[in-house]
BAFILO-561706 format. One record per residue (C-alpha): y, z negated, x negated. Coordinates in steps of 0.5 Angstrom, whole numbers, plus 500, padded with zeros to 3 digits. Each point is the difference from the previous one (the first is absolute). Layout:
// residues N
YZX ...
//
This chain:
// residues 553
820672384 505494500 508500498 498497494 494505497 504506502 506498497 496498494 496507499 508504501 502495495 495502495 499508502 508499498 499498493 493505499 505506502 506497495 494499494 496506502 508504498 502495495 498503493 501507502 507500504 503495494 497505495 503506503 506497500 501498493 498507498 506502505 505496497 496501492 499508500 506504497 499506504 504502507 497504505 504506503 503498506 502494495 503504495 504504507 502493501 503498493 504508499 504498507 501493498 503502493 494495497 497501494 493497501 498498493 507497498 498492501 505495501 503493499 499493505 507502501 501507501 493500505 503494503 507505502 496505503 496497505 506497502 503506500 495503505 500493505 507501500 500507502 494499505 503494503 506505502 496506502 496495505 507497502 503506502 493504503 501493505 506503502 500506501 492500504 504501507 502508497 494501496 493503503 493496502 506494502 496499506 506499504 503495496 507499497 502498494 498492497 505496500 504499493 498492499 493501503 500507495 502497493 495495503 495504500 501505494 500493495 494497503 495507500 503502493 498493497 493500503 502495505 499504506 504495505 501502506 507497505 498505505 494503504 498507497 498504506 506498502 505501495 497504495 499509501 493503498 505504494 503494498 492496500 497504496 506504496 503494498 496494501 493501498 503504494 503494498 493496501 498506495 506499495 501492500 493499499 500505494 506496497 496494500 494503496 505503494 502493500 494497498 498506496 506499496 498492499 494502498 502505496 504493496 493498498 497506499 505502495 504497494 505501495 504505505 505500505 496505505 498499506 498506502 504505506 502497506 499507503 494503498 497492503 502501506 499507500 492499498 500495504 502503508 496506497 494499498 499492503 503499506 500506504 493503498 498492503 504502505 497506503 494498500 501493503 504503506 494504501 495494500 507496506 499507504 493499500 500493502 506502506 507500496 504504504 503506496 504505505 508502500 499498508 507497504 496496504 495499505 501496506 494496502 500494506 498493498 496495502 506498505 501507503 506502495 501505498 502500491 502506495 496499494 502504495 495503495 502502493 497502492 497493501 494500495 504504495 505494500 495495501 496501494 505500494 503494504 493496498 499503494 507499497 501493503 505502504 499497507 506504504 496503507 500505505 501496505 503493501 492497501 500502494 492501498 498496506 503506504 493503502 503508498 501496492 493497500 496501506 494496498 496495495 498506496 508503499 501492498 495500495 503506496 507499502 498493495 496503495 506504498 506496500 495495495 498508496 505500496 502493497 492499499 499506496 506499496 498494497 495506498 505504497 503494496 494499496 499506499 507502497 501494496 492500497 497495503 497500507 499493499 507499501 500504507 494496502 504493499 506502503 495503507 497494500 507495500 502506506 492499503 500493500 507498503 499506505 493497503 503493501 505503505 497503503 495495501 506494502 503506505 493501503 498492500 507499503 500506506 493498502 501493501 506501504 505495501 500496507 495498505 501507503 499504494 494496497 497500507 501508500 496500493 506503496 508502500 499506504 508501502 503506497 493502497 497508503 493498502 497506497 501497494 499492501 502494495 496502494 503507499 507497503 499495494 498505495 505505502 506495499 496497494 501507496 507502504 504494497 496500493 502508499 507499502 498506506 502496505 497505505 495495506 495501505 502493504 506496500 501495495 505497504 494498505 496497494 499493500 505496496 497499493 496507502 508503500 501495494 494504496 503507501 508496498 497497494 496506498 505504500 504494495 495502495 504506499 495505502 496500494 493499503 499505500 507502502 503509500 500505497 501498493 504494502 494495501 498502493 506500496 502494503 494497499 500502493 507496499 497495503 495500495 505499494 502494503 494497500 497501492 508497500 498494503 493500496 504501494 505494501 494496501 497501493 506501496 499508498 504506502 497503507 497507499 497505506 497506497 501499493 509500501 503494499 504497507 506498496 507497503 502507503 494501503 500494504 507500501 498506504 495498504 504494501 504504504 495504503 496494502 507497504 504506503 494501507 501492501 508500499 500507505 497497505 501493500 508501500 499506505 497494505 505496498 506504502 496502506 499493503 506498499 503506503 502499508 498508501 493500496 498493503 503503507 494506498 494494500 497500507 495493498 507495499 497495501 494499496 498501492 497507502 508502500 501499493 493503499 502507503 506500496 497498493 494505502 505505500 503499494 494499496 498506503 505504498 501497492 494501499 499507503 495499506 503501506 496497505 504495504 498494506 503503507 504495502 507502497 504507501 503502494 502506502 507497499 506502495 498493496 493502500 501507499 504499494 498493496 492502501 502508498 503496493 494495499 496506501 503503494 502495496 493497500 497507499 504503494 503494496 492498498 499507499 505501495 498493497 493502499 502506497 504496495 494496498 496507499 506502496 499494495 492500501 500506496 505500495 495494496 495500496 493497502 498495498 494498497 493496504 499493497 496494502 505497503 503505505 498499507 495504503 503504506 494503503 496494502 500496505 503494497 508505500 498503507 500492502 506498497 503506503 498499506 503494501 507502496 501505506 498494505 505496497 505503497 500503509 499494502 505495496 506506502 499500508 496494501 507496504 501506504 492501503 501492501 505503505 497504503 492502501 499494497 504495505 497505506 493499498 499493499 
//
């Protein structure tokens, strides 16, 4: 069988898996967040928190809660940092360093799972699993609240009520993520993902050395790393680290589930709102963006760049042969469009506008189909920007599922739609003009200099966290100025969209007349795909001529 007719037929077993679980995994999950009855264990959970269940809240109470709780977990997570050299199962390693530590904490708190360091090498089996992956669960959970509550904004009128931050999330680790969780780190355990408490084996190379590799609870931590696009790995290979993702079908599952949620959430709209029609609109935007970049990066790796690499037949450095161009394409295409950022190959390695592809993709927001929750809210937002514009097109007041988007509205989503692109081109822009940043950037000389730098920035405002190589950011200036790009990027836009929710709800639906636009046809969706395009393309545009662009042609 050809490159080319293998790396088809996993695309298309990807997409029958994500339709074949599409309608009943969305529907679960709206029954989960509709039904009024708490399971036992739940009910624990809200006597030891004080939390009455049945007590809903406003945007802005919900809003203070979940910053509360982040707040409070960005803290615990700094501190079991700290102390790991005291602690049991630390492998031998002391404490992570303060700068290194707040870095971390921000990143995996925020679902951005950027790693300054090398995991095996930095992190204890205690603090991987009791503290990171319980991240991976948490700060996935909170992103799906948020698009909930958002929801909830539509679905809801003359009411000031989003519902209960708490009880969200609650039902969300408990009955969403972790029983996909457990039956999925079977399935890695099956296909060879390590999972043990072992120190380490020393094995000898193919050189002769001999190397300590240490094993760890991998395919526990691996599973809600996908599944709740997180992307911060085991090792520093991340999933091209044989251990993470051993062969092409550990890949292939290792796509399906971080793609899992943000489909089947467009399902869980249209249901909750009452309309599925409207999920299957907002799918086909996320569907339509997500194949054509992964088309532009499978094109762009495979042709190469360069007599040699054409002539080789594909761009095949910093790529695991186990795995080759296509599911190397697919991989980056799904990673930088579900803000995971977890990687089987190194994107530093791609070509340039294959390595552009991946940049640009990751502009776009992380709505194609984007995290946790993340990808739809945002998606959503973007939305309400486009019946405006179809409004100011034809005169009338713009409507989105049957409430009207008046002044305040768009003041919020202007906001929204501005604070990622502020966060990361200003971080960039300190970042260069700084002797100590630039002194970090090992390609000085070239365009592929600045691309590394904004690469990081965008991933960290937008909540990714994969990075191009080569630049070493576990400096205090990185450590710092990422952690807070990470955070601002990740909680101004919540607190934002919850607002929104908030002032969605309070009103009165209007009725359907002739002359509102239909927002489940083909006609919205291709206006809303080009409003994403331009709206991204317009804000980072002189910066990519900068730097993937200037490189690659």
């Amino acid at each position: 069988m050809s490159d080319t007719a293998a790396g088809l037929l996993q695309v298309g077993l990807l997409l029958a898996c994500l339709a074949a679980v599409y309608r009943p995994l969305g529907g679960y999950m709206a029954r989960v967040y509709s039904s009024d009855r708490d399971l036992r264990i739940e009910r624990g959970a809200y006597k030891l928190l004080g939390v009455d269940s049945k007590a809903d809240q406003t945007w802005a109470v919900y809003a203070r809660s979940l910053l509360a709780f982040s707040a409070v977990s960005v803290i615990l997570l700094y501190v079991l940092q700290r102390v790991q050299g005291h602690l049991p199962l630390s492998n031998g390693l002391p404490g992570v360093e303060s700068g290194l530590a707040f870095n971390t904490a921000a990143s995996f708190v925020s679902n951005t799972n950027w790693q300054s360091y090398s995991p095996e090498q930095t992190m204890g089996h205690l603090v991987q699993f009791a503290g990171l992956a319980v991240q991976n669960f948490l700060s996935a959970a909170v992103g799906m609240t948020v698009a909930v509550a958002v929801i909830r904004g539509f679905a809801r009128s003359k009411t000031d009520r989003l519902g209960n931050f708490w009880v969200d999330l609650t039902r969300t680790t408990l009955r969403i993520l972790l029983p996909i969780a457990i039956v999925g780190t079977l399935v890695l355990v099956a296909t060879g993902v390590v999972q043990n408490f072992s120190s380490g084996h020393e094995v000898t190379s193919v050189v002769g050395q001999t190397q300590t590799i240490p094993g760890g609870a991998v395919a526990s931590q691996e599973v809600i790393k996908e599944l709740g696009t997180n992307g911060g790995g085991y090792y520093n290979a991340n999933s091209g680290h044989p251990f993470e993702n051993p062969n092409p079908l550990s890949n292939l599952f290792e796509i399906f589930l971080l793609l899992l949620i943000p489909v089947c959430m467009t399902r869980t709209f249209g249901v909750m709102v009452k309309d599925k029609k409207q999920g299957y609109a907002i799918l086909g935007v996320m569907g339509t963006l997500w194949a054509a970049f992964t088309f532009s990066a499978t094109f762009f790796e495979n042709q190469g760049a360069g007599t040699a690499t054409q002539a080789a037949g594909a761009a095949m450095e910093g790529k695991e042969t186990r795995f080759g161009e296509w599911a190397s394409a697919l991989f980056a295409s799904s990673t930088t469009g579900t803000s995971t950022g977890a990687v089987n190959s190194a994107h530093d390695s791609f070509t340039a506008l294959g390595g552009g592809t991946a940049l640009f993709h990751m502009m776009l927001g992380e709505v194609t189909p984007g995290g946790t929750g993340t990808g739809l809210y945002g998606m959503l937002i973007l939305a309400i920007l486009t019946v405006f514009v179809a409004g100011l097109m034809v005169g009338r007041t713009p409507e989105y599922l049957k409430k009207k988007i008046t002044a305040r509205e768009m003041k919020l989503v202007s906001l929204y739609i501005l604070t990622t692109p502020t966060v990361v081109l200003v971080g960039a822009s300190v970042a260069m003009g700084l002797a100590v940043a630039r002194a970090s950037i090992f390609n000085t000389d070239s365009p592929h200099g600045f691309s590394e730098v904004l690469y990081a920035f965008t991933s960290a405002g937008n909540n990714n966290g994969s990075a191009f190589g080569g630049i070493s950011a576990n400096i205090p200036f990185y450590n710092t100025a990422l952690g807070l790009v990470m955070l601002f990027g990740r909680f101004v836009p919540i607190v934002l969209a919850l607002g929104l929710a908030g002032s969605l709800a309070r009103q009165q639906p209007v009725p359907v007349t002739q002359g509102t636009l239909p927002t489940h046809k083909a006609l919205f969706v291709t206006m809303l795909v080009g409003v994403v395009l331009i709206v991204t393309g317009l804000t980072y545009f002189p910066a990519l001529t900068l730097g993937p662009l200037a490189e690659g042609l």
